[in-house]
mmCIF file as gemmi writes it, N, C-alpha and C atoms, coordinates in Angstrom:
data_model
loop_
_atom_site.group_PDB
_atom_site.id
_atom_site.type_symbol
_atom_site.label_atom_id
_atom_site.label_alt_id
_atom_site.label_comp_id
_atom_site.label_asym_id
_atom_site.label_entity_id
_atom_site.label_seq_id
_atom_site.pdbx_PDB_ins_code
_atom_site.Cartn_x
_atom_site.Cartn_y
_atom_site.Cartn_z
_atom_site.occupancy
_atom_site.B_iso_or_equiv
_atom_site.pdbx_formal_charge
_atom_site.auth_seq_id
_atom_site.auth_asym_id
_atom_site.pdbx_PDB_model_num
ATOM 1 N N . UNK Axp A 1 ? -0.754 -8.425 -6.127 1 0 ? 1 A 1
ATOM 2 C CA . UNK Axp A 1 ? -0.35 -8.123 -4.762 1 0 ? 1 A 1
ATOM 3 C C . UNK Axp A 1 ? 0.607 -6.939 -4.815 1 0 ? 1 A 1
ATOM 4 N N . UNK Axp A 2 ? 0.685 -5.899 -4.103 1 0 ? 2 A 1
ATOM 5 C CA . UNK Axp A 2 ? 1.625 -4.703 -3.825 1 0 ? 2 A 1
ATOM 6 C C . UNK Axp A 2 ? 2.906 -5.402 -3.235 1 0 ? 2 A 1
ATOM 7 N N . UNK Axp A 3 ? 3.852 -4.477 -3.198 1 0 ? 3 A 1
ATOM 8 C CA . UNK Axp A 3 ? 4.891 -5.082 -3.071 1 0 ? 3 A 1
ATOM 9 C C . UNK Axp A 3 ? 5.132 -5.074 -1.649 1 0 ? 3 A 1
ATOM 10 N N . UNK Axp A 4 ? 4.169 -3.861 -1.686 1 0 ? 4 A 1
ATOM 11 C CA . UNK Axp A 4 ? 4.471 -3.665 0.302 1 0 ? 4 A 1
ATOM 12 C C . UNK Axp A 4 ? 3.637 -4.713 1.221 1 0 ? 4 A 1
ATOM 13 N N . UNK Axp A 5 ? 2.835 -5.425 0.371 1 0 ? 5 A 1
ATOM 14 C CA . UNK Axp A 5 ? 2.381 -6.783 1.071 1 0 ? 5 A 1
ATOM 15 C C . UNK Axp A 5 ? 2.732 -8.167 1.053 1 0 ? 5 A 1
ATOM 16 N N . UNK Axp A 6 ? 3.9 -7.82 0.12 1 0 ? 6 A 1
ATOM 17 C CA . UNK Axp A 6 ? 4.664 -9.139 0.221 1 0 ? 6 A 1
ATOM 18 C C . UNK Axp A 6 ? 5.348 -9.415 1.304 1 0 ? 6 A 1
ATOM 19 N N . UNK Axp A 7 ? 5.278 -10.841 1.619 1 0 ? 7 A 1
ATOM 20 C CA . UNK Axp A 7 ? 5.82 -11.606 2.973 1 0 ? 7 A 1
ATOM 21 C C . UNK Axp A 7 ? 6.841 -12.101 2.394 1 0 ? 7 A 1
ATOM 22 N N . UNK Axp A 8 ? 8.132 -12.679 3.367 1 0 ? 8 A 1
ATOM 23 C CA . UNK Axp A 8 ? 9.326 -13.356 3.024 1 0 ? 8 A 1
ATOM 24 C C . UNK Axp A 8 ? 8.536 -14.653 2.804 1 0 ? 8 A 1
ATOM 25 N N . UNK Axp A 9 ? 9.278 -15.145 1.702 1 0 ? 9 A 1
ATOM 26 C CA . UNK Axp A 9 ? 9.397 -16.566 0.858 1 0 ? 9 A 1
ATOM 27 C C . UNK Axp A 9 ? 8.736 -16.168 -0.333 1 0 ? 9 A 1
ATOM 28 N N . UNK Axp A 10 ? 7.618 -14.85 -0.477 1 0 ? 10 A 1
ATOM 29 C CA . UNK Axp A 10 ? 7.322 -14.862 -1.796 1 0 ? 10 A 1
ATOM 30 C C . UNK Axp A 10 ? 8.051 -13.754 -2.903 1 0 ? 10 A 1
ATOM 31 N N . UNK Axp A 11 ? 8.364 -14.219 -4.233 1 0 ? 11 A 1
ATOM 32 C CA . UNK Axp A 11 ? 9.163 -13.832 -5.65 1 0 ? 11 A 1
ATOM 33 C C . UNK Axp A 11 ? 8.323 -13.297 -6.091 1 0 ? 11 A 1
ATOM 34 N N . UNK Axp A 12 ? 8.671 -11.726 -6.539 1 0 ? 12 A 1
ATOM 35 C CA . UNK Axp A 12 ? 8.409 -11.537 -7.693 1 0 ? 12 A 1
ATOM 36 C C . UNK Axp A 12 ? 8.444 -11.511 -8.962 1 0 ? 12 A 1
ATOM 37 N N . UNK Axp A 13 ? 7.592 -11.823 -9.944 1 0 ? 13 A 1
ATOM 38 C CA . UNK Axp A 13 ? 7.8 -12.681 -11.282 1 0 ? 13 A 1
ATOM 39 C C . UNK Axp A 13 ? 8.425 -11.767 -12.524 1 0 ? 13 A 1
ATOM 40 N N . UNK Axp A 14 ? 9.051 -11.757 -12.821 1 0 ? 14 A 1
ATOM 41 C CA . UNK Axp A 14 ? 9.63 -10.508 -13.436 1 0 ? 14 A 1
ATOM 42 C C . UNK Axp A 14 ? 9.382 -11.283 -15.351 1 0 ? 14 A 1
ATOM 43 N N . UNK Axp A 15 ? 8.727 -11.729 -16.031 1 0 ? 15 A 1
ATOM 44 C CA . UNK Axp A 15 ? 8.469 -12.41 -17.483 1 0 ? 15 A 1
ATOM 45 C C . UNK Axp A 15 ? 7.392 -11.822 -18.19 1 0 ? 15 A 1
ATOM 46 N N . UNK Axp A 16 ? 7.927 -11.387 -19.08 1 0 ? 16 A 1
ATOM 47 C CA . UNK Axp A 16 ? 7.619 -10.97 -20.479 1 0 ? 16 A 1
ATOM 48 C C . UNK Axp A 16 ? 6.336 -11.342 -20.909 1 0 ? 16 A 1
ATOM 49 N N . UNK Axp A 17 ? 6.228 -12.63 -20.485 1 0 ? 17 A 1
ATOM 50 C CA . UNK Axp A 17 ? 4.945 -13.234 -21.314 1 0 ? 17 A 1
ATOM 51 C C . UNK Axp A 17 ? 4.52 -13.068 -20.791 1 0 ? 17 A 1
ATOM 52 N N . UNK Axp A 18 ? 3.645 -12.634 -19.077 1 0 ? 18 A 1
ATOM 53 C CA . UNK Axp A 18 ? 2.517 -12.651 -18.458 1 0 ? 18 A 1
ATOM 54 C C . UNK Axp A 18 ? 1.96 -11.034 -19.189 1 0 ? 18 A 1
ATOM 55 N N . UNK Axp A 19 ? 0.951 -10.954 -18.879 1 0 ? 19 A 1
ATOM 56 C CA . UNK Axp A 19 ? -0.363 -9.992 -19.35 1 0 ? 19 A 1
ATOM 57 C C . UNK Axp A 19 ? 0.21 -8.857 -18.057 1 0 ? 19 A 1
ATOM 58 N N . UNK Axp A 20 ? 0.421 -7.306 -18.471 1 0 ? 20 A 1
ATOM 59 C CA . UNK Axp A 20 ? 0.35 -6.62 -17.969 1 0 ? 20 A 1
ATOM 60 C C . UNK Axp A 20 ? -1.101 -6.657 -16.601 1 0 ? 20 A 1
ATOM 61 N N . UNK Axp A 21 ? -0.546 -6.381 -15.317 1 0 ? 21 A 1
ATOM 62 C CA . UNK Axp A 21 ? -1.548 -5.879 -14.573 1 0 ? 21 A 1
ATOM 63 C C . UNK Axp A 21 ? -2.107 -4.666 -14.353 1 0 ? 21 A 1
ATOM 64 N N . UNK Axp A 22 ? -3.259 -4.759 -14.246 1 0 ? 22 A 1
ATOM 65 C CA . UNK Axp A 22 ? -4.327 -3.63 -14.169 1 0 ? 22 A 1
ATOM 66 C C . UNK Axp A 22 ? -3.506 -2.051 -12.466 1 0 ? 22 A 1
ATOM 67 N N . UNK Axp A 23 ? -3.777 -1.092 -12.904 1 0 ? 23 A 1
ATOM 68 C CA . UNK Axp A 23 ? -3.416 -0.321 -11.799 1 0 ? 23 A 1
ATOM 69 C C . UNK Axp A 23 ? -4.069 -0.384 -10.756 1 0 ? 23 A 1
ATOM 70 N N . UNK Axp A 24 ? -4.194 0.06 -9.919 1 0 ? 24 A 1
ATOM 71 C CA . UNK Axp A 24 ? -4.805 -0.005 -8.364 1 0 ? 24 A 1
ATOM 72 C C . UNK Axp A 24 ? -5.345 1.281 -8.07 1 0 ? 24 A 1
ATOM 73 N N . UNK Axp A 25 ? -6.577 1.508 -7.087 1 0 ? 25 A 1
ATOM 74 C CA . UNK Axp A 25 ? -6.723 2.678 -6.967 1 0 ? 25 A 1
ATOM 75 C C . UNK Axp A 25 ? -6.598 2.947 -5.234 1 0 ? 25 A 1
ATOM 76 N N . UNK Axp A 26 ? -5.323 3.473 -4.176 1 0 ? 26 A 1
ATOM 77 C CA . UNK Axp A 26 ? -5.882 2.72 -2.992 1 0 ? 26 A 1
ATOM 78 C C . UNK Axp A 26 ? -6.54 4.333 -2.433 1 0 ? 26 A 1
ATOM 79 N N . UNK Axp A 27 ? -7.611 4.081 -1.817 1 0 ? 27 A 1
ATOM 80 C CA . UNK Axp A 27 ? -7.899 5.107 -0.816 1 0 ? 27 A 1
ATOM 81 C C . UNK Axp A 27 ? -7.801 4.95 0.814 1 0 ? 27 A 1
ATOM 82 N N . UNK Axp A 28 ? -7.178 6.141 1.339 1 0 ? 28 A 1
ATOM 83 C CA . UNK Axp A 28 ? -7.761 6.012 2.762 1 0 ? 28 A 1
ATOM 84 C C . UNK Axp A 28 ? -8.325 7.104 3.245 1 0 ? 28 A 1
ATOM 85 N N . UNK Axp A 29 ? -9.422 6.702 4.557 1 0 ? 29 A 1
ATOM 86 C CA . UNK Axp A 29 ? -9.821 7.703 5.056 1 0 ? 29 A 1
ATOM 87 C C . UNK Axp A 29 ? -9.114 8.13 6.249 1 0 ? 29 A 1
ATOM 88 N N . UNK Axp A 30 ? -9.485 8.931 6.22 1 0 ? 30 A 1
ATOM 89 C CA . UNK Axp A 30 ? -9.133 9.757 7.855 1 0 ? 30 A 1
ATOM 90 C C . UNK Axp A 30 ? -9.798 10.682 8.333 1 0 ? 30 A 1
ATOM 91 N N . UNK Axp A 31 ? -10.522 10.528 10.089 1 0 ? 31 A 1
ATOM 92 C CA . UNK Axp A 31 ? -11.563 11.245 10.313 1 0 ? 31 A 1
ATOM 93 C C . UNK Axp A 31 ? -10.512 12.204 11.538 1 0 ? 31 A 1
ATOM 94 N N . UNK Axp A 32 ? -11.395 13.138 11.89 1 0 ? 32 A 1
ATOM 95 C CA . UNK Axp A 32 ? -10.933 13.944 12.715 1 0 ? 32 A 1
ATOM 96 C C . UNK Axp A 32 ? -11.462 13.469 13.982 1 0 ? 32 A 1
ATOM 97 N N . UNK Axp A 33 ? -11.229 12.476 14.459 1 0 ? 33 A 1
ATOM 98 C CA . UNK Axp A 33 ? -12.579 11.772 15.962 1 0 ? 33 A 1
ATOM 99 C C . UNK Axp A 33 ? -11.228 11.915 16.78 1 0 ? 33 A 1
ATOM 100 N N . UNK Axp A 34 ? -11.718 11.446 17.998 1 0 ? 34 A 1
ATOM 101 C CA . UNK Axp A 34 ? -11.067 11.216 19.348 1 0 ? 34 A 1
ATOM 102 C C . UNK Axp A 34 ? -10.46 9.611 18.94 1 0 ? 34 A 1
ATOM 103 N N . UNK Axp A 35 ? -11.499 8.638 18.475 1 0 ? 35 A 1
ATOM 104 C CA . UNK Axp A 35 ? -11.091 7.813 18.801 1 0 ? 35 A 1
ATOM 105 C C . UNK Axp A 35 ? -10.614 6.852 17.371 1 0 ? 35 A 1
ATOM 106 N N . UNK Axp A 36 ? -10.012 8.046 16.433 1 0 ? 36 A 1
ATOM 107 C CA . UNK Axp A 36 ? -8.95 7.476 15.746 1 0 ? 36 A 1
ATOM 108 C C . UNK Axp A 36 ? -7.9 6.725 16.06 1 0 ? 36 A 1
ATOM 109 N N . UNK Axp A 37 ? -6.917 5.637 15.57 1 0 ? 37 A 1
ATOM 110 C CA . UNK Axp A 37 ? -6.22 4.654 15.924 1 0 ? 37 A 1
ATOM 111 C C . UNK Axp A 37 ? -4.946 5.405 15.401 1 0 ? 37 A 1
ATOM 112 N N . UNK Axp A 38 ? -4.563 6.364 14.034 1 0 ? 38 A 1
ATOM 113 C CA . UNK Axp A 38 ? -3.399 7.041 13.76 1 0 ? 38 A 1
ATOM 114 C C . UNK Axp A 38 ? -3.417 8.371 13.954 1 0 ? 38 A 1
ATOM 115 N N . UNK Axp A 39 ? -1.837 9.175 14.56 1 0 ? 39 A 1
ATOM 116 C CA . UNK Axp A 39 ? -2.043 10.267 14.495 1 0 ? 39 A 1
ATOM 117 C C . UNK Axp A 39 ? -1.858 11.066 12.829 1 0 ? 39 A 1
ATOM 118 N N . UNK Axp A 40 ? -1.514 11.922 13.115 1 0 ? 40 A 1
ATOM 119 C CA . UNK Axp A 40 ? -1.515 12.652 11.862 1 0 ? 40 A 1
ATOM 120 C C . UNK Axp A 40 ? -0.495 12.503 11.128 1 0 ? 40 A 1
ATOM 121 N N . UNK Axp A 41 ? 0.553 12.253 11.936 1 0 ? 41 A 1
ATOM 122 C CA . UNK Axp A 41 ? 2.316 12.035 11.781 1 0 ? 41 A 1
ATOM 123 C C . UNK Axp A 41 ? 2.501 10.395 10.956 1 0 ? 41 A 1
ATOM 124 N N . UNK Axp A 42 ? 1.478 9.757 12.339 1 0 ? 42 A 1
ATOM 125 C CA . UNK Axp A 42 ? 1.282 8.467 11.04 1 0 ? 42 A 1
ATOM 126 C C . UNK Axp A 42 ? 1.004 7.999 10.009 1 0 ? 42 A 1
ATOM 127 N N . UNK Axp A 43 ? -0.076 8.878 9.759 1 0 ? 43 A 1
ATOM 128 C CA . UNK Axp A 43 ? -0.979 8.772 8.491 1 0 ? 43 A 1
ATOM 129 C C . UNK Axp A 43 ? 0.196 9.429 7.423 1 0 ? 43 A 1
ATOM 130 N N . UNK Axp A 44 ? 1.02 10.463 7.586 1 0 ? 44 A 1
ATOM 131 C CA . UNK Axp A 44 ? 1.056 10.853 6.479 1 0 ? 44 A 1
ATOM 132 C C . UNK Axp A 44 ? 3.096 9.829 6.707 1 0 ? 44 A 1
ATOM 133 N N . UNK Axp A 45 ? 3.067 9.346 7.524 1 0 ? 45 A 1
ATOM 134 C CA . UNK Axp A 45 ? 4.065 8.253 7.114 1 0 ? 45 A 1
ATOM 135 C C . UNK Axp A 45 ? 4.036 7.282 6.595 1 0 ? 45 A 1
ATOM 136 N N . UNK Axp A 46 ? 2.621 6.511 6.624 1 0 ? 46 A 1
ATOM 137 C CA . UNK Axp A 46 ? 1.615 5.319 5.861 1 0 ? 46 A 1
ATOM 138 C C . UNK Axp A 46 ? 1.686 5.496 4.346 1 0 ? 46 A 1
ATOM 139 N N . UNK Axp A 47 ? 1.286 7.477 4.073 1 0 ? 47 A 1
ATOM 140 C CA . UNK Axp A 47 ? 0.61 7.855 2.859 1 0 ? 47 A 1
ATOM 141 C C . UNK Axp A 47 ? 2.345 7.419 1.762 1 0 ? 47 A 1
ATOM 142 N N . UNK Axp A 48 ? 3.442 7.875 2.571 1 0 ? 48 A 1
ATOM 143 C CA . UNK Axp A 48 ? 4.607 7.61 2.063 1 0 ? 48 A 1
ATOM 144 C C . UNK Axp A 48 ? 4.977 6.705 1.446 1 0 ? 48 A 1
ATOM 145 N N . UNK Axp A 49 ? 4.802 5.857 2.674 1 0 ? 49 A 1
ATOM 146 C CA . UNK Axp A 49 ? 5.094 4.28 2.515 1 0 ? 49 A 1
ATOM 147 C C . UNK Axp A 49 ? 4.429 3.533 1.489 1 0 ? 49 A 1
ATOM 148 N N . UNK Axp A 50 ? 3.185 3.933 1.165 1 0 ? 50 A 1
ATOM 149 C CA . UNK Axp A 50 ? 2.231 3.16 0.109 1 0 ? 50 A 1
ATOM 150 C C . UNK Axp A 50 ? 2.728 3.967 -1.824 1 0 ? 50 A 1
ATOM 151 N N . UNK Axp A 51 ? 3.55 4.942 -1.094 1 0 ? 51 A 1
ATOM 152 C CA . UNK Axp A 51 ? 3.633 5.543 -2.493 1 0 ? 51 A 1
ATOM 153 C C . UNK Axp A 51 ? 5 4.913 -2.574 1 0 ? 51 A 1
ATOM 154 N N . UNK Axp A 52 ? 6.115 4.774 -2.033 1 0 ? 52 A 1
ATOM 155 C CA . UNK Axp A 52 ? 7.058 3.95 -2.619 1 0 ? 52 A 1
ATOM 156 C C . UNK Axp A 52 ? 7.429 2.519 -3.457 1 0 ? 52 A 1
């Protein structure tokens, strides 16, 4: 799970012994339509947010 999808009540496990996790690859699209749901300002505040 990303960290940015963690909900309150859940820990992250911070131990030695678990098995490294695999990286993630995330993509998004973005079209140039009318009836896109983000503006441009959003998207690249999203793109931020997912990189922190």
């Amino acid at each position: 799970m990303a960290r940015i999808s963690m909900q309150s009540g859940v820990e992250e496990v911070n131990d030695n012994s678990l098995p490294t996790l695999p990286v993630i690859d995330i993509v998004l699209l973005y079209g140039n339509h009318a009836h896109n749901p983000l503006s441009h300002e959003q998207l690249k505040q999203l793109v931020e947010l997912i990189k922190t």
